[in-house]
GUKEFI-815410 format. One line per field, with one value per residue (C-alpha): residue number from 1; chain; x, y, z. Coordinates in nm, 2 decimals, decimal comma, padded with zeros to 4 digits, m for minus. Example, Ala and Ser with C-alpha at 12.3 -4.5 7.8 and 13.67 -1.06 7.14 Angstrom:
<nodes>
k: c(1_2)
c: c(A_A)
east: c(01,23_01,37)
north: c(m00,45_m00,11)
up: c(00,78_00,71)
</nodes>
This chain:
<nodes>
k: c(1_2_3_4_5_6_7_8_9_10_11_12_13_14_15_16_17_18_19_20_21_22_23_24_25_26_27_28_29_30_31_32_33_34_35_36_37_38_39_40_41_42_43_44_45_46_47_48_49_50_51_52_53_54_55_56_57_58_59_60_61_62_63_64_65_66_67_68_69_70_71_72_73_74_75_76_77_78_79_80_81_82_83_84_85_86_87_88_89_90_91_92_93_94_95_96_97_98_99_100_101_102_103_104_105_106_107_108_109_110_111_112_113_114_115_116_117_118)
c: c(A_A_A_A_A_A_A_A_A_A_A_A_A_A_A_A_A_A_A_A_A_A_A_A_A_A_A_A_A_A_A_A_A_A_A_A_A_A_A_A_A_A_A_A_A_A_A_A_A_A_A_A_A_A_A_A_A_A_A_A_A_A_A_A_A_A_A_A_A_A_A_A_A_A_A_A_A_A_A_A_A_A_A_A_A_A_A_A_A_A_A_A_A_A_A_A_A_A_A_A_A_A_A_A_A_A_A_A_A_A_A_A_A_A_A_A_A_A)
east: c(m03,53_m03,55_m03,26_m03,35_m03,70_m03,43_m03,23_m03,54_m03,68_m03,33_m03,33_m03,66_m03,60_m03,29_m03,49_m03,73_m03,52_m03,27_m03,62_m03,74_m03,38_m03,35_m03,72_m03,68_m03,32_m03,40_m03,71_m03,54_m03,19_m03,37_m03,44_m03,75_m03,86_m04,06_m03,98_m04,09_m03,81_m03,90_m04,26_m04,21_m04,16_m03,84_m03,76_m03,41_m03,31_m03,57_m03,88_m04,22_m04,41_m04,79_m04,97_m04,84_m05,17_m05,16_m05,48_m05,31_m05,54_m05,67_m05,47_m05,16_m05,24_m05,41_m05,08_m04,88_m05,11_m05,03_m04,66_m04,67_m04,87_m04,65_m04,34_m04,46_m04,54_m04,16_m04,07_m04,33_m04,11_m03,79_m03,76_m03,92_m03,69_m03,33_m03,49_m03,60_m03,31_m03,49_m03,80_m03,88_m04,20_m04,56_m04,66_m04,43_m04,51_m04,90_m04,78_m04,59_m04,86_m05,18_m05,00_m04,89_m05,20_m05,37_m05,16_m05,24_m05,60_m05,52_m05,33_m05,63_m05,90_m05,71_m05,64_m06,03_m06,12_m05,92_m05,61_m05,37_m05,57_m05,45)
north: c(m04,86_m05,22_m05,25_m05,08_m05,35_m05,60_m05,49_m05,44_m05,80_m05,93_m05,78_m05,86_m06,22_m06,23_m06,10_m06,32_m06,65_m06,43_m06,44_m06,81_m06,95_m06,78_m06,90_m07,27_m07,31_m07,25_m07,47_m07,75_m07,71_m07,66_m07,93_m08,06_m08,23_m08,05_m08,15_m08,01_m07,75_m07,62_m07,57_m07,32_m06,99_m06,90_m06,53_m06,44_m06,79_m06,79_m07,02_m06,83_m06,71_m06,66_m06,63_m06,42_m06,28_m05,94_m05,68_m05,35_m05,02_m04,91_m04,56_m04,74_m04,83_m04,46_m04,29_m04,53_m04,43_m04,03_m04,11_m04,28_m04,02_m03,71_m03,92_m03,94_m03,56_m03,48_m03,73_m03,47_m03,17_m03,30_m03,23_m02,86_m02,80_m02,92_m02,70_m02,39_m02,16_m02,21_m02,17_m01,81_m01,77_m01,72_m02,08_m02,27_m02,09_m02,15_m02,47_m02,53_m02,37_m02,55_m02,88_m02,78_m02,61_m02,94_m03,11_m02,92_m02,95_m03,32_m03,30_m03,07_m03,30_m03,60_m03,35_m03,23_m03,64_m03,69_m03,90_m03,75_m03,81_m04,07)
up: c(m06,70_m06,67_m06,52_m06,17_m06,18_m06,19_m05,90_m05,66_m05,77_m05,71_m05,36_m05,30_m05,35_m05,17_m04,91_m04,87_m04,92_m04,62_m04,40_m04,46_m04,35_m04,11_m03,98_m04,09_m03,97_m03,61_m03,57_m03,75_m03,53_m03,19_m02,95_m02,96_m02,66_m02,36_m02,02_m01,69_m01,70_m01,97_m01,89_m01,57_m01,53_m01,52_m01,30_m01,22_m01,11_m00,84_m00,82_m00,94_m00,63_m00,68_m00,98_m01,27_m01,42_m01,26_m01,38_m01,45_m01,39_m01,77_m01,61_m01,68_m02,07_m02,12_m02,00_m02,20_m02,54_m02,44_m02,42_m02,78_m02,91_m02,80_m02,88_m03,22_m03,23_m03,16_m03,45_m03,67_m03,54_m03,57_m03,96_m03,87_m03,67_m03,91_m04,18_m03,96_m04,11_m04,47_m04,40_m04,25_m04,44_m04,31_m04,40_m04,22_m03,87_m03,95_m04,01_m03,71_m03,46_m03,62_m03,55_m03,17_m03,15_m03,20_m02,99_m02,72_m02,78_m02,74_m02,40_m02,27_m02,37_m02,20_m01,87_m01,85_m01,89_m01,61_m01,72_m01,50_m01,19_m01,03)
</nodes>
């Protein structure tokens, strides 16, 4: 019983040493002076024209949290749908259609608010 502690402590401890060299090794092997090269912008070998702080529309970042969200949904049915030959029972199909039944109670809430308007 012990013996499986000891294996997880052992990987967790190689872990972690793993993790700390390979954080330390780089900042102690990099170059450390800043000149003015290094200070610019670099984009695709061209100089920086303009500023770079650009305000997106909040449209952008609401569509983006949708996609995430849905994305994530199809992770949830994934595993539903590798064991749908053993599962035929009532359950599983309540199951299935209360959880698309809430996501599309989500995407209709998020069309009504407008989110697709653009």
């Amino acid at each position: 019983m012990l013996e499986s502690y000891a294996y997880v402590f052992l990987f967790s401890i190689i872990s972690i040493v793993f993790v700390t060299i390979v954080t330390i090794v780089p900042r102690i092997l990099s170059p450390k002076g800043l000149g003015e090269k290094k200070l610019t912008t670099y984009e695709c070998g061209e100089e920086p024209i303009g500023d770079a702080w650009i305000q997106f529309n909040v449209r952008y970042y609401l569509v983006a949290l949708l996609f995430v969200a849905f994305d994530v949904e199809v992770f949830f049915l994934i595993p539903w749908a590798m064991v749908y030959k053993n599962l035929q029972g009532l359950i599983f199909w309540l199951e299935v259609f209360l959880f698309l039944a809430i996501l599309v109670l989500a995407l209709a809430y998020a069309w009504a608010k407008g989110v697709f308007e653009w």
